[in-house]
KENU-551379 format. One record per residue (C-alpha): x, y, z; residue in one letter. Coordinates in steps of 0.5 Angstrom, whole numbers, padded with zeros to 4 digits, always signed. Layout:
BEGIN
XYZa...
***
This chain:
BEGIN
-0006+0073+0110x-0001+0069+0106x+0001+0070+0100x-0002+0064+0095x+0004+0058+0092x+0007+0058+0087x+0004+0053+0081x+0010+0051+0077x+0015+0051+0084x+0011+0045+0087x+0009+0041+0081x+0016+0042+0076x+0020+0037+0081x+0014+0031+0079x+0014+0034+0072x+0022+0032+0071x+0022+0025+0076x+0016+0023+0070x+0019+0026+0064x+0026+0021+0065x+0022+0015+0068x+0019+0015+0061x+0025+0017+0058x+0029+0011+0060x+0023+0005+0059x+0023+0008+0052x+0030+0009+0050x+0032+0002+0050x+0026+0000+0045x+0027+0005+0040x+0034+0003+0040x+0032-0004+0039x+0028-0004+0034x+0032+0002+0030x+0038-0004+0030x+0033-0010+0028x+0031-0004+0022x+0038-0003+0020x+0040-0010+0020x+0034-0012+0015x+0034-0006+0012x+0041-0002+0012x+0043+0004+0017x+0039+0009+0012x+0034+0005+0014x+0035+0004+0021x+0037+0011+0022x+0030+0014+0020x+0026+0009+0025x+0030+0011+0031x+0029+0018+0028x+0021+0017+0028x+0022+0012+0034x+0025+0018+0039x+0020+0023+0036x+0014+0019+0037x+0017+0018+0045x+0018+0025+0046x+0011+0026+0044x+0008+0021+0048x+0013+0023+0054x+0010+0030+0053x+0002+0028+0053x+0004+0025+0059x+0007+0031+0063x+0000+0035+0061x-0003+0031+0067x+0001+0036+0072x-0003+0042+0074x-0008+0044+0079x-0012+0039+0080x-0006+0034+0080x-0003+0038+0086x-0009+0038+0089x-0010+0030+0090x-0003+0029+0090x-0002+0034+0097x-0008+0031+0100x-0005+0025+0099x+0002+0024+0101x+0001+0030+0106x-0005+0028+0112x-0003+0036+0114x-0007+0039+0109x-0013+0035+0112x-0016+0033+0105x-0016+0042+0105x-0011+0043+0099x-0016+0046+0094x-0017+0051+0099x-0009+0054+0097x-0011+0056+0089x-0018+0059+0092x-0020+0066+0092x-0020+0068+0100x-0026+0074+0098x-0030+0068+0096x-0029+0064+0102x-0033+0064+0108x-0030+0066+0115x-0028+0058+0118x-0025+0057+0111x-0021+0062+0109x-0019+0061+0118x-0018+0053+0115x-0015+0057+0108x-0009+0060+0113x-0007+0055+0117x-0006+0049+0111x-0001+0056+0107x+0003+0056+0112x+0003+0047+0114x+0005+0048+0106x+0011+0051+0107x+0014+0045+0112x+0014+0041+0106x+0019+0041+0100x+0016+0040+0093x+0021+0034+0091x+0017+0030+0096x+0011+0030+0091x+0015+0027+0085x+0013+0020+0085x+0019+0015+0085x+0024+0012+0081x+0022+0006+0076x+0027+0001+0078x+0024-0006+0077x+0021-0003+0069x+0026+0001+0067x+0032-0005+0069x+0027-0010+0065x+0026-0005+0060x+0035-0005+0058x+0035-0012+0059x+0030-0013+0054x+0033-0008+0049x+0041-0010+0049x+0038-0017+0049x+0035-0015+0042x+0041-0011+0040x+0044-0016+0041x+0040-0021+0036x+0040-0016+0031x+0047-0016+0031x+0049-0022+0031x+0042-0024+0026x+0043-0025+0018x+0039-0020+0015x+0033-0021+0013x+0032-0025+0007x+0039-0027+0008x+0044-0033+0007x+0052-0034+0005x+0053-0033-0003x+0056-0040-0005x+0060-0038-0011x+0060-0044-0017x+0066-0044-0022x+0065-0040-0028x+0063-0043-0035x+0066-0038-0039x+0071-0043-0041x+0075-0038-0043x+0084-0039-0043x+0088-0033-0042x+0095-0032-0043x+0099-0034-0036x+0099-0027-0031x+0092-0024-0035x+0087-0024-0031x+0081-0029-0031x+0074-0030-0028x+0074-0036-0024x+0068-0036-0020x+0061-0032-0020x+0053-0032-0016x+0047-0028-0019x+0043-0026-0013x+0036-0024-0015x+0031-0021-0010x+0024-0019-0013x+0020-0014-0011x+0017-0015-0005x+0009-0014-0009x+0011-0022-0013x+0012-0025-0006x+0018-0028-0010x+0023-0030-0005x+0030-0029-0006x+0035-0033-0011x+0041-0035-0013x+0043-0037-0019x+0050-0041-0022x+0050-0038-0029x+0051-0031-0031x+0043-0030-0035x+0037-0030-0031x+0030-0029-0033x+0027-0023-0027x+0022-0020-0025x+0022-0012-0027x+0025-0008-0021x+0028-0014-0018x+0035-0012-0015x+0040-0016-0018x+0048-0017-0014x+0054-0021-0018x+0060-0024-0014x+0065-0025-0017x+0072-0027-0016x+0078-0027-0021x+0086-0030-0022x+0090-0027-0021x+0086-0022-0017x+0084-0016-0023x+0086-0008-0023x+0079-0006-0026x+0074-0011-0027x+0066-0008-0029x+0061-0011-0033x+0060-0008-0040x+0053-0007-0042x+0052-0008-0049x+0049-0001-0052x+0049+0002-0044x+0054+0006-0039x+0058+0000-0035x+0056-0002-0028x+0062-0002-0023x+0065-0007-0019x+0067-0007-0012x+0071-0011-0008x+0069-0013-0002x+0072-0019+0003x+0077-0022-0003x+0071-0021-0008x+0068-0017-0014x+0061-0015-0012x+0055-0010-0016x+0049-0008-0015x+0043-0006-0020x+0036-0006-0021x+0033-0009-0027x+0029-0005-0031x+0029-0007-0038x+0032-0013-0041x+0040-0012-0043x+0047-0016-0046x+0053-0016-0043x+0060-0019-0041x+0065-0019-0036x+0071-0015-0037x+0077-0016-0033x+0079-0009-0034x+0086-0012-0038x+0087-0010-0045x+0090-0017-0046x+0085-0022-0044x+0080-0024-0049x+0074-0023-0050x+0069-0026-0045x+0062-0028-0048x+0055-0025-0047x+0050-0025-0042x+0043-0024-0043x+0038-0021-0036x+0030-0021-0039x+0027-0017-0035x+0018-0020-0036x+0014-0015-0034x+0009-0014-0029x+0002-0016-0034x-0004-0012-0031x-0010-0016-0028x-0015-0020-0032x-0023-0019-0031x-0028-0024-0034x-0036-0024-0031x-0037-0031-0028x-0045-0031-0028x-0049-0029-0030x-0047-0033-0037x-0050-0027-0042x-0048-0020-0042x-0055-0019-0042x-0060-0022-0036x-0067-0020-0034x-0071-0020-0027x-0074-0025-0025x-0081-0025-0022x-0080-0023-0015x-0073-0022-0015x-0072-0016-0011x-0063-0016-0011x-0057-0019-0016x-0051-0022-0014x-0047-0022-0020x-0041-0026-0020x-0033-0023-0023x-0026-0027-0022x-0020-0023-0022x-0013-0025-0024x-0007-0023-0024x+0001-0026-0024x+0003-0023-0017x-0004-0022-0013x-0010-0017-0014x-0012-0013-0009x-0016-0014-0004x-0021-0009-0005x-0024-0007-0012x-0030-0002-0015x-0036-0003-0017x-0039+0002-0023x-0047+0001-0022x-0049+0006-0028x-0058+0006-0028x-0062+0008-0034x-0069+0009-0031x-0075+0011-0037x-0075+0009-0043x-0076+0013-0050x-0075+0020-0049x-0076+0020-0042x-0069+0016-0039x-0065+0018-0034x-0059+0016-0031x-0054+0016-0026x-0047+0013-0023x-0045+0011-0018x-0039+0007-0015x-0038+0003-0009x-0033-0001-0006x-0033-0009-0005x-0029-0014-0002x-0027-0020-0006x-0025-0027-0002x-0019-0033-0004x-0012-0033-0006x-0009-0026-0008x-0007-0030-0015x-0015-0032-0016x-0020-0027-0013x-0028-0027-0013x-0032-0021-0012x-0040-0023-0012x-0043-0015-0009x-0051-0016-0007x-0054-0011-0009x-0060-0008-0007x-0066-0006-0011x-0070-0001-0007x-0064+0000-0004x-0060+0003-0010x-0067+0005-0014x-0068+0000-0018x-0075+0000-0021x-0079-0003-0027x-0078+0000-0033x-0070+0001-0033x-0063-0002-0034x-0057-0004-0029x-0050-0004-0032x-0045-0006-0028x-0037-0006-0029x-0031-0009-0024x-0025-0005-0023x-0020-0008-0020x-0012-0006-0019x-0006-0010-0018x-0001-0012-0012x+0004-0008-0015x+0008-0002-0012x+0009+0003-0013x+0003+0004-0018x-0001-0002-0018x-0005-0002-0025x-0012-0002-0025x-0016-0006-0031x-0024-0005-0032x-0028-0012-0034x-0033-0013-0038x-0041-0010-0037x-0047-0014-0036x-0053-0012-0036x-0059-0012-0032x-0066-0011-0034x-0074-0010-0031x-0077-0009-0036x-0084-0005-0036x-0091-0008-0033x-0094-0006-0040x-0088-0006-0045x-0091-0001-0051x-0094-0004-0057x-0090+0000-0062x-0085-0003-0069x-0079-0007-0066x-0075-0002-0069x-0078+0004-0065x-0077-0001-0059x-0070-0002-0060x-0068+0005-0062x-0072+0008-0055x-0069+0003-0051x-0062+0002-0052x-0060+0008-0057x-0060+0013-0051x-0056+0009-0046x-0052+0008-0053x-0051+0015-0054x-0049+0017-0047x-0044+0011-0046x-0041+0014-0052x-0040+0021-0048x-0037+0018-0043x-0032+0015-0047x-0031+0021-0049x-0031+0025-0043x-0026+0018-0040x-0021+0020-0047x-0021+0028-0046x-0018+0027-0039x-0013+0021-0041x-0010+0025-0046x-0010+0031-0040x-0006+0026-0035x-0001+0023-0041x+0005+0027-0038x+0003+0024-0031x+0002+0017-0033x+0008+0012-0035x+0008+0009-0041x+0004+0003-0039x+0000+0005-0034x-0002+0010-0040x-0003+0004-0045x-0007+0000-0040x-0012+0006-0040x-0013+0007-0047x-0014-0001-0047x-0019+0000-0043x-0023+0006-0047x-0022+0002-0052x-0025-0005-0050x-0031+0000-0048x-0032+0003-0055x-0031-0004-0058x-0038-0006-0054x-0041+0000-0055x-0040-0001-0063x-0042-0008-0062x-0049-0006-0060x-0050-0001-0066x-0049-0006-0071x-0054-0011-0067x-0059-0005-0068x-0058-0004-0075x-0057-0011-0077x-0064-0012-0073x-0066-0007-0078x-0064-0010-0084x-0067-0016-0082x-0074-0014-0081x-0078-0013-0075x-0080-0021-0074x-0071-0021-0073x-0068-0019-0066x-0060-0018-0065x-0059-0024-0061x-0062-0029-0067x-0058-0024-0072x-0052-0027-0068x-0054-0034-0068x-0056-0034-0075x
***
């Protein structure tokens, strides 16, 4: 009896032959695109993306060669190989389980098996893809260098309006451009200015050029109450890069100690506003059901100056019962909105039965939306509005006691949730920016204005007597 083959001897030489086609067809792609990232954004860039592209092909060359095992020996020699007489999955099988005719079959196929060699069964040589494959690939590395970066264009230096006169030999600026590049997020494109004072966007990248006669030794930026910014030289020009993070004044200074003082410049930098929120319809805060209707679409529009995202959260909070039986619950769902980033609609259906809406309660719903901004897009609460279903049978107690059972317990657990929202604010204080923990606490804020709001409505509806209700109170 012939001893059984060796798995690995037989199936490796195929294994290798896949592993460096796969290699070859994605090499190229992942040097090509690593050269379009460099070129859009520097080799740091590029760098990382051809990192993560290699990784990413060795995963996949690996996932690949799991396929040579047993089973694919078995195809393949049954195959390539008319020898074997469609018996090769007789080579791996036990001879003590075969009967007398197989093991007799078994015995013939081990020694046929050894007139071949295993580099037979490797497949071949991808010539035609992997040649296309490198065309393609130096066709795009050569894009990528000859492309301008993206967003790009030749700085187009404008003369200088400092109008400043220097004594002969003492350096002056003679030239200048003011290149802003905003947030991705605003969606702003690029732009060059003349002059030395702009109005950006904050965390826009701003990059002066600068030229200077006679050539200066030293020249920077002054910033007036801040370190100076450096200045480079680069083919024949003075350039610096900063990111505008809070408005600043400075000047140009040439680095001579006998030129005169330049003027200063001003860069504002307007801030990102948080997102805006009103309640298209229903008109008032307050709305009833109507007979038969068995679902509300409530209407909000959200605007922001650079975009509002495309999905916002919907706070549905019930109370069902009333006087001292009433009962709560909250719950959030997400809800898609429609039209321009700038200008978005968020009108959700929602469904009774399906929520467990019933007669008897309250429907309070709030939209919170969030900002394009990145990193750490800002999110702004909108007013609630209420839904009402009233009571098949409404009791026939004092106005005032209607009013104190009705609305004083969703009152007074409104008040708990600001309470719980504030507690937490204050425990994320450190965590969050200085904006984005102002924008918070406006926000709590606003709630607890509403919910004041409805406590003077109840007293006020008090003072008037039983025959006033809070709505009349406010008209009157």
């Amino acid at each position: 009896m012939s001893a059984p083959i060796h798995l690995e001897h037989w199936i490796a030489p195929a294994r290798r032959r896949q592993q460096a086609n796969d290699a070859l067809l994605s090499a190229p792609m992942a040097l090509a695109i690593a050269a379009l990232a460099w070129r859009v954004g520097g080799w740091m860039t590029g760098a990382a993306v051809l990192i993560a592209g290699v990784s990413l092909a060795l995963l996949v060359i690996r996932h690949r060669s799991r396929r040579f095992d047993r089973r694919w020996l078995t195809r393949r020699l049954d195959a390539i190989r008319a020898d074997m007489e469609d018996s090769a999955a007789l080579l791996f099988a036990e001879p003590h389980r075969l009967g007398p005719i197989q093991q007799l079959q078994q015995d013939r196929i081990l020694v046929r098996l050894d007139a071949g060699a295993p580099d037979a069964l490797a497949g071949d040589w991808r010539t035609k893809p992997i040649a296309s494959a490198w065309a393609a690939g130096i066709l795009m590395v050569a894009l990528a260098l000859v492309w301008p970066a993206s967003g790009r264009r030749p700085v187009v230096l404008s003369p200088s309006a400092e109008n400043i006169s220097a004594p002969p030999g003492v350096s002056r600026l003679i030239a200048q451009n003011m290149r802003i590049i905003p947030p991705a997020y605003t969606g702003l494109p690029m732009r060059d200015e003349a002059k030395l004072d702009a109005r950006v966007p904050a965390g826009s990248r701003i990059e002066w050029t600068l030229r200077f006669a006679p050539q200066a030794s030293d020249p920077r930026l002054a910033i007036v109450s801040g370190s100076p910014i450096a200045l480079h030289r680069q083919d024949g020009e003075w350039v610096a890069t900063q990111a505008a993070g809070a408005s600043f004044l400075y000047r140009v200074d040439t680095g001579d100690a006998r030129a005169p003082v330049s003027p200063l410049h001003r860069i504002d930098v307007t801030s990102d506003a948080p997102p805006q929120v009103r309640v298209v319809s229903p008109s008032a805060s307050l709305t009833l059901v109507r007979a038969g209707q068995r679902s509300w679409s409530p209407s909000f529009e959200a605007t922001d100056d650079y975009g509002v995202a495309t999905s916002a959260r919907l706070r549905i909070t019930l109370a069902i019962g009333e006087g001292e039986n009433v009962t709560f619950s909250e719950r959030e769902i997400a809800i898609a909105g429609s039209g321009p980033a700038r200008q978005r609609r968020f009108t959700p259906v929602l469904d009774f039965s399906r929520l467990g809406f019933s007669a008897g309660g309250d429907m309070v719903v709030q939209l919170i939306v969030r900002d394009n901004r990145s990193p750490g897009p800002q999110e702004m609460r909108g007013p609630s509005i209420v839904l009402r279903w009233p009571a098949p049978k409404a009791p026939e107690s004092g106005g005032l006691q209607g009013m104190v059972n009705t609305t004083l317990p969703a009152y007074f657990r409104s008040q708990r949730q600001i309470i719980i929202d504030t507690e937490a604010l204050l425990k994320q204080k450190r965590a969050l920016g200085a904006e984005r923990y102002l924008s918070k606490s406006n926000a709590i804020g606003h709630d607890q204005e509403i919910l004041r709001g409805t406590l003077q409505s109840v007293s006020g509806w008090r003072a008037g007597g039983a025959t006033r209700t809070p709505h009349s109170r406010r008209s009157s």
